[in-house]
Every structure is written in C-alpha cells, then in structure tokens.
C-alpha positions in Angstrom: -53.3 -50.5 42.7 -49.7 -48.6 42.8 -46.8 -50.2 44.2 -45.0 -48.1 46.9 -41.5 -48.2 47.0 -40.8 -49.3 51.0 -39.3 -45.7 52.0 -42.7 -43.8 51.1 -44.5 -46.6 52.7 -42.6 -46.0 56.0 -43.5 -42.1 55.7 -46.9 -42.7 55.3 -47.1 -45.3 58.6 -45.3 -42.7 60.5 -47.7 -40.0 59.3 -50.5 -42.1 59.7 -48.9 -42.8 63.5 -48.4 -39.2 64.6 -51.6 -38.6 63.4 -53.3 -41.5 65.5 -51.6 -40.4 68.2 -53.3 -37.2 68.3 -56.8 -38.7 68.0 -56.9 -37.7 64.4 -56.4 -34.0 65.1 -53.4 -32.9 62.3 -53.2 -29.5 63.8 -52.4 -31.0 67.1 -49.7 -33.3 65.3 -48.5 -30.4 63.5 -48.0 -28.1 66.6 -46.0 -30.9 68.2 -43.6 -32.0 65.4 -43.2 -28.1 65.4 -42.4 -27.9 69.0 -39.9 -30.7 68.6 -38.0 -28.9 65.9 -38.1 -26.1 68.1 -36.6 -27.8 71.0 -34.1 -29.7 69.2 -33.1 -26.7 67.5 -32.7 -25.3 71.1 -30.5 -28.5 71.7 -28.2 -28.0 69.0 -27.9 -24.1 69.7 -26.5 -25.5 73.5 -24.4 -28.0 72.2 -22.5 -25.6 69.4 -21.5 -23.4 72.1 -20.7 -25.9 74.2 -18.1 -27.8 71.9 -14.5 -26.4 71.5 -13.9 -25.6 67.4 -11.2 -28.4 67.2 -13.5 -31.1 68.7 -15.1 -30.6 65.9 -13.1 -30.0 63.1 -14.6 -26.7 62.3 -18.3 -28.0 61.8 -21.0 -26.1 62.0 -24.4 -27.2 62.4 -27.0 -26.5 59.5 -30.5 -25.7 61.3 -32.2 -26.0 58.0 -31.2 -29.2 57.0 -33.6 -30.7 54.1 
C-alpha cells in the first residue's frame, strides 16, 4: 500500500464528498463545481468594478488562477 502525503489525501476526501453528495453522479458534481466557478467569477467581475484603483493598490484579479 502507498503512503499518501496528507494534502492528496484531503483532495481525494473532498472529491470523494462532492461526489457523494451528488448520489454518485460526477456529471452532476461536475456541472455544479462549474456553476460555482461561474458564479464566483461573476462575483469577482462585481467587486473589481466596484473597488476604487488605490484601495487596491493597482491589483487586478487573475480569473484563471491555477
């Protein structure tokens, strides 16, 4: 048996939860992680236009963050 280093054994719990969640249906769990990016992308869109450029330094938010 492989040891798992603790952060990959998070990921997999939180896979294995989202997935659960769904009843065991990944393309349910995919659509809604995808909605979520959507909406927080949404989120982030709002909040960039509603920040002044010196509140923040001249920050601007990444929307493909990795």
């Amino acid at each position: 048996m492989r040891e798992q280093p603790i952060g990959e054994a998070v990921e997999n719990d939180e896979r294995a939860e989202v997935i659960a969640y769904h009843g065991g249906d990944v393309h349910a769990a995919i659509h809604t992680l995808l909605e979520d990016i959507r909406h927080l992308r949404r989120q982030l869109a709002l909040a960039e236009g509603a920040m002044s450029r010196g509140m923040t330094r001249g920050w601007r938010p990444d929307y493909d963050c990795r």
